[in-house]
C-alpha positions in Angstrom: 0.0 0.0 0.0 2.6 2.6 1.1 4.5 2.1 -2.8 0.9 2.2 -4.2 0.2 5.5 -2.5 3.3 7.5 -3.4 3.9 5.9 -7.5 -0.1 5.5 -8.5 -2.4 7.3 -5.6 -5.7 6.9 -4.3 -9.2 8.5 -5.2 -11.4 9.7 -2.3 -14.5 8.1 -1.3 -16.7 10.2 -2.6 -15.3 9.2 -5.9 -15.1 5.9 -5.6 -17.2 4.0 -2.9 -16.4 0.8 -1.1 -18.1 -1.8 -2.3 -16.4 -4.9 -0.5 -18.2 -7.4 1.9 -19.7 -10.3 2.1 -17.6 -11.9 1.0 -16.8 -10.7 -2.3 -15.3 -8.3 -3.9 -15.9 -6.1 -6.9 -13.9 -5.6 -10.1 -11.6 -2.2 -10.0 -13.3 0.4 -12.5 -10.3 2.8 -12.3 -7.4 2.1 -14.7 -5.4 5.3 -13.5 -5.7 6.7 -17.3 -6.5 10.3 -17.8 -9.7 11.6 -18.3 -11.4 9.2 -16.7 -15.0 10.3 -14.6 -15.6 8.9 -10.9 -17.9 6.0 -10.8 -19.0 7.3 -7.9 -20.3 10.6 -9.6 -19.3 10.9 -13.2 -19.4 14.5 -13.2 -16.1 14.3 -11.4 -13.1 14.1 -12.8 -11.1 11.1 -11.5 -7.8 12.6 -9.5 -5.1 10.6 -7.4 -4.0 11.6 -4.4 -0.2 10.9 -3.8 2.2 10.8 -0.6 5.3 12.7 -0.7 6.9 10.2 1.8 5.8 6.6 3.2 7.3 5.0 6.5 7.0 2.2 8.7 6.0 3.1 12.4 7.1 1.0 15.3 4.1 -1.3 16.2 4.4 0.9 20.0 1.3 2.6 20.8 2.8 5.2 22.2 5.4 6.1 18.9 1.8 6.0 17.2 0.0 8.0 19.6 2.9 10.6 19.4 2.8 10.5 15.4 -0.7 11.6 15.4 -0.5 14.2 18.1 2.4 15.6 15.7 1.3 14.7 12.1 -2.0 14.2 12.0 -3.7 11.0 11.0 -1.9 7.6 10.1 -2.4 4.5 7.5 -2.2 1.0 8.7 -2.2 -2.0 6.0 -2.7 -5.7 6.9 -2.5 -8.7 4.5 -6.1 -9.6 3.0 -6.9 -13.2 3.8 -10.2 -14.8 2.8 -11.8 -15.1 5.8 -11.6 -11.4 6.3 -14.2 -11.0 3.4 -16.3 -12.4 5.6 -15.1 -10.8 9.0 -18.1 -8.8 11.0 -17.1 -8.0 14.4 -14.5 -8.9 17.2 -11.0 -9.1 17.0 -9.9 -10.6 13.4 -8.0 -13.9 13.4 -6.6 -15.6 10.5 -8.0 -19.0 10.0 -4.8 -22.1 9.7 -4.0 -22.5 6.1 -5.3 -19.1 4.7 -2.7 -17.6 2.4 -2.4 -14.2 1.6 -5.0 -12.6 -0.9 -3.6 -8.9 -1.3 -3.9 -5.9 1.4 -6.0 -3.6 3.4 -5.4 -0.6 4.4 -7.6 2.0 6.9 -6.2 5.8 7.7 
């Protein structure tokens, strides 16, 4: 996610919304070409948001709690295994034998 983010970008919700659950997920509309209109809202013009700089954080709470206070908001990614299509509540486990299916990311 963090190379994703600073070579291609990433399109705001209200021009792209999440579609994902139930386990499925949809087919990516978006082929980061140029002129392209928001499926979303196609009177919007389709524009990627880039970072300037990515970094790891230390997995301390307190390093992230600090960041935050400093920066502003943070990303977090997390491999995407099967079972997490269909994950509802609680804490999220991986179930034995899953293999990874691509990544998440929340801000």
């Amino acid at each position: 996610m963090r190379v994703h983010m600073k070579s291609k970008g990433i399109v705001t919700d209200a021009c792209y919304k999440y579609t994902s659950g139930n386990g499925t997920t949809g087919t990516c509309l978006l082929t980061n070409n140029t002129g392209q209109r928001c499926p979303s809202d196609l009177t919007l013009p389709v524009h990627y948001y880039k970072t300037k700089e990515a970094f790891k954080l230390s997995q301390n709470v307190e390093v992230i709690q600090t960041e935050i206070m400093t920066n502003g908001s943070v990303a977090a990614e997390m491999k995407n295994y099967p079972s997490f299509q269909a994950y509802k509540t609680g804490v999220y486990t991986v179930l034995p034998g899953e293999s990874n299916k691509g990544w998440h990311a929340v801000r």
